[in-house]
C-alpha positions as CSV (number, residue, x, y, z in Angstrom):
1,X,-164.5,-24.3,-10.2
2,X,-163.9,-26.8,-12.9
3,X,-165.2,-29.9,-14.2
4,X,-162.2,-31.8,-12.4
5,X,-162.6,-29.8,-9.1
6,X,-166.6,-30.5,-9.1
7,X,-166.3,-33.7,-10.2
8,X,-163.7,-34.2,-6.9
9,X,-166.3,-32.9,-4.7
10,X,-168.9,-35.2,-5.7
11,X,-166.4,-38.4,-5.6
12,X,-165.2,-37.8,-1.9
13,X,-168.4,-36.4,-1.1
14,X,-169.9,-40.1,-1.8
15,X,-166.7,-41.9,-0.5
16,X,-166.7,-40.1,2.7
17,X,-170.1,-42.0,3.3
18,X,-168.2,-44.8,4.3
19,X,-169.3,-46.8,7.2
20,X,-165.6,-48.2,7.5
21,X,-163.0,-46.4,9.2
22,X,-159.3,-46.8,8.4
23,X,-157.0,-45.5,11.0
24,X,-153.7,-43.8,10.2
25,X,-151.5,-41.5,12.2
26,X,-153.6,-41.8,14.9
27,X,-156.9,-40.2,12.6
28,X,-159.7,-41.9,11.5
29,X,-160.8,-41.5,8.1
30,X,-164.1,-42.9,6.3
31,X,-162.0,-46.0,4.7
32,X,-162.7,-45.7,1.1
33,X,-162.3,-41.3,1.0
34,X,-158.7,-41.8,3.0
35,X,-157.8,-44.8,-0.2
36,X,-159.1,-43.0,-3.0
37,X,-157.1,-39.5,-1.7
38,X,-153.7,-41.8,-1.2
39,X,-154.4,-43.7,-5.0
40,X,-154.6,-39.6,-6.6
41,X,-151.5,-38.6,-4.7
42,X,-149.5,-42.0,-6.0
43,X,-150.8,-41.5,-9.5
44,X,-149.5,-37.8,-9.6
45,X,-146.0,-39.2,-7.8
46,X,-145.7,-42.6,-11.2
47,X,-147.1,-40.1,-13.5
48,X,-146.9,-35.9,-13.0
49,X,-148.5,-35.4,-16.8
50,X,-151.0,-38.2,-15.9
51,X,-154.3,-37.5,-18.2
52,X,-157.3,-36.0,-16.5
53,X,-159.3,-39.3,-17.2
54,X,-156.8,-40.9,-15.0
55,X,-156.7,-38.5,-12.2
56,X,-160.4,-38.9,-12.4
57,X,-160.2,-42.7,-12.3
58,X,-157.9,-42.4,-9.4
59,X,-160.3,-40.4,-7.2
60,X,-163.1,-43.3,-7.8
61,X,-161.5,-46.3,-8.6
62,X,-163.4,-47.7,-5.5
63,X,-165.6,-45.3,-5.3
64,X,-168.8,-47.0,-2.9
65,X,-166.9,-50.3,-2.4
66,X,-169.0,-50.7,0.9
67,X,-172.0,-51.1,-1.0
68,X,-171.6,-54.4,-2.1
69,X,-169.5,-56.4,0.5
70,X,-167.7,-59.8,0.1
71,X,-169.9,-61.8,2.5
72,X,-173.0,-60.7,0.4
73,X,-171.3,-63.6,-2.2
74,X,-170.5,-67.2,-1.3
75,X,-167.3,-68.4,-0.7
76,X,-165.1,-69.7,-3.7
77,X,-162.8,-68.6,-6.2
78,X,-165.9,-68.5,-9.0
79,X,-168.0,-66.5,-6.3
80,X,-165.2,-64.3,-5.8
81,X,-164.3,-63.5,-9.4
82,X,-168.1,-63.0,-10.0
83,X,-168.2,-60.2,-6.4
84,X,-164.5,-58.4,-8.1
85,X,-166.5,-58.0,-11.5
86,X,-169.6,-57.1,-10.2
87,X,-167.9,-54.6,-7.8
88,X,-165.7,-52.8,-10.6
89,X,-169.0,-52.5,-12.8
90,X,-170.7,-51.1,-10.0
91,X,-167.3,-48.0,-9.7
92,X,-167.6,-47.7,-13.1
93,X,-171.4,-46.9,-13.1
94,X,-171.8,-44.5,-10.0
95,X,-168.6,-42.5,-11.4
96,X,-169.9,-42.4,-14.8
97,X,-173.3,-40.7,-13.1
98,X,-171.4,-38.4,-11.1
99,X,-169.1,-37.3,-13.9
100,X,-172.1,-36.6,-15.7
101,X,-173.5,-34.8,-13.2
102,X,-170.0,-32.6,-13.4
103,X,-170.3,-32.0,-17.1
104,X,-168.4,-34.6,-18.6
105,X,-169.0,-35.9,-22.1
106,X,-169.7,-39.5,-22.9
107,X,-166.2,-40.0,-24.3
108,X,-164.5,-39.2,-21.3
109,X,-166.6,-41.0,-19.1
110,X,-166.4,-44.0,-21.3
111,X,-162.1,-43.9,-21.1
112,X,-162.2,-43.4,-17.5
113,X,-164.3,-46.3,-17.1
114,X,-162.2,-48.3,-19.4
115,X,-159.6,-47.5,-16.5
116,X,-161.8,-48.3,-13.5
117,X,-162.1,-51.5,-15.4
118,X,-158.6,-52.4,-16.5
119,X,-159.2,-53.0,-19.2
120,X,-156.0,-53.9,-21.8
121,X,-153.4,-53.6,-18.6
122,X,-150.0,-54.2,-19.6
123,X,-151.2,-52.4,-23.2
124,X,-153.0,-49.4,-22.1
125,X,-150.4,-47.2,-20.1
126,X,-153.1,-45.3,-18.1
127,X,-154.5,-48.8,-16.7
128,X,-150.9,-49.9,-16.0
129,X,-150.0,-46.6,-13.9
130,X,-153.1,-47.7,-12.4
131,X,-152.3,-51.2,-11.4
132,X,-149.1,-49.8,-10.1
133,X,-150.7,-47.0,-8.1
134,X,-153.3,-50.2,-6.3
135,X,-150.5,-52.4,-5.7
136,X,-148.5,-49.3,-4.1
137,X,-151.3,-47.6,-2.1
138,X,-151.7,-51.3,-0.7
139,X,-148.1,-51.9,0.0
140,X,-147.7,-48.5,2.4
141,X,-150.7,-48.6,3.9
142,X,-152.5,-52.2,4.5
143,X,-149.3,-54.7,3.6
144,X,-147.7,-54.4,7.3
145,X,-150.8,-55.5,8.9
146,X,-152.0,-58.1,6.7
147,X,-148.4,-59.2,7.1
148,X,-148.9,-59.9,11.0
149,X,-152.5,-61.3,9.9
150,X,-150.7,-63.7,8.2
151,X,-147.2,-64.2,9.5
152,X,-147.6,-68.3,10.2
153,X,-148.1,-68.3,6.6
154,X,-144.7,-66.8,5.1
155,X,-145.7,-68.8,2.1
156,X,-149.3,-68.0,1.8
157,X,-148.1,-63.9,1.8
158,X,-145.0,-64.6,-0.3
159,X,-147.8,-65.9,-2.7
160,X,-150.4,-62.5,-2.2
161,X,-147.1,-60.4,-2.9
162,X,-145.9,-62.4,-6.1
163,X,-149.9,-61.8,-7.5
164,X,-149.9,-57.7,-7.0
165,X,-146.1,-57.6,-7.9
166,X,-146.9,-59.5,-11.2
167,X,-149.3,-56.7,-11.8
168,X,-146.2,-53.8,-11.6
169,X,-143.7,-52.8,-13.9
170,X,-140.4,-52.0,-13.5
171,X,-141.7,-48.1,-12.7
172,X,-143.9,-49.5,-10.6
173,X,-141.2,-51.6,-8.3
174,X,-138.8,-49.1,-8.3
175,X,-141.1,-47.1,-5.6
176,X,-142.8,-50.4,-3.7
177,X,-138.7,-50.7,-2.9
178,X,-138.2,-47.5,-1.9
179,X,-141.0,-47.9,1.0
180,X,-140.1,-48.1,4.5
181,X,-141.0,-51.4,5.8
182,X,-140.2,-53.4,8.7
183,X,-137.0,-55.6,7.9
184,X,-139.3,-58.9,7.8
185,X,-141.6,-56.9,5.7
186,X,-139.1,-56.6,3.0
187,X,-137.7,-59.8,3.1
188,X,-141.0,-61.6,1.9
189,X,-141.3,-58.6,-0.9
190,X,-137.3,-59.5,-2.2
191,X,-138.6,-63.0,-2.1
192,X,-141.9,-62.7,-3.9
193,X,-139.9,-60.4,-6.9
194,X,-137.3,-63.4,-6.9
195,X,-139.8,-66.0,-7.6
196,X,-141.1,-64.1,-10.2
């Protein structure tokens, strides 16, 4: 096996530890394994030559996101910023240690953290491809139901969507269009890209 392959083990290995479940198709899948799998296979769709440090980053992006939950922070935006930093440095950490544990040199585990963090998006075409993959993986798989979570709001969602649509590019739109969503579904996307 490979550094890539082993390195795969060890990320779905630890994501598979997820106390969440996240049901699809009927299955149940430990939450954070059944995102990071869907993130890989979007990443490979935007970008077939994508680097190895981004397939890595793809596979661990949110790798142990259970760990530090959102109610272990106070409410707020400050708070909230504070858990999303906190959070990605604690990604970043846990897949540097298991890429290590794979065989990876420092610099690659240094570039796929500068992914994990997102750092210089819109400038760095890995952490764009990235964004794009997040915003997509969210947009097939959690959007609908957040939708209904939130469908005396139109505003409130039309708002969410203009905030993950901002993060896209054009690449990027051009497959969150080609999605198959519920006809109210894709009337609050068209708006939130108009009000762009």
């Amino acid at each position: 096996m490979n550094k890539l392959d082993v390195a795969f083990q060890l990320f779905d290995a630890y994501n598979m530890q997820d106390p969440r479940n996240f049901e699809w198709d009927g299955t149940n899948y430990p939450q954070e394994y059944f995102f990071a799998i869907k993130l890989h296979d979007w990443i490979l769709k935007l970008d077939p030559a994508a680097s190895e440090e981004l397939l890595l980053a793809s596979r661990s992006q949110h790798i142990g996101r259970w760990e530090i939950p959102r109610e272990s922070y106070p409410e707020g935006r400050e708070p909230y910023l504070k858990w999303r930093k906190d959070l990605a440095q604690h990604h970043a950490t846990i897949t540097g240690n298991l890429m290590k544990q794979a065989g990876y040199d420092t610099d690659s585990i240094e570039r796929v953290s500068q992914i994990i963090l997102k750092k210089r998006i819109k400038v760095d075409a890995d952490v764009q491809t990235m964004e794009n993959a997040l915003c997509l993986v969210f947009l097939q798989y959690q959007y609908e139901d957040f939708r209904k979570k939130y469908g005396n709001e139109p505003d409130k969602m039309i708002n969410i969507l203009r905030k993950s649509l901002l993060k896209m590019d054009s690449h990027g739109h051009s497959f969150a269009l080609g999605l198959n969503f519920t006809p109210q579904g894709l009337d609050l996307i068209k708006q939130a890209m108009n009000a762009e």
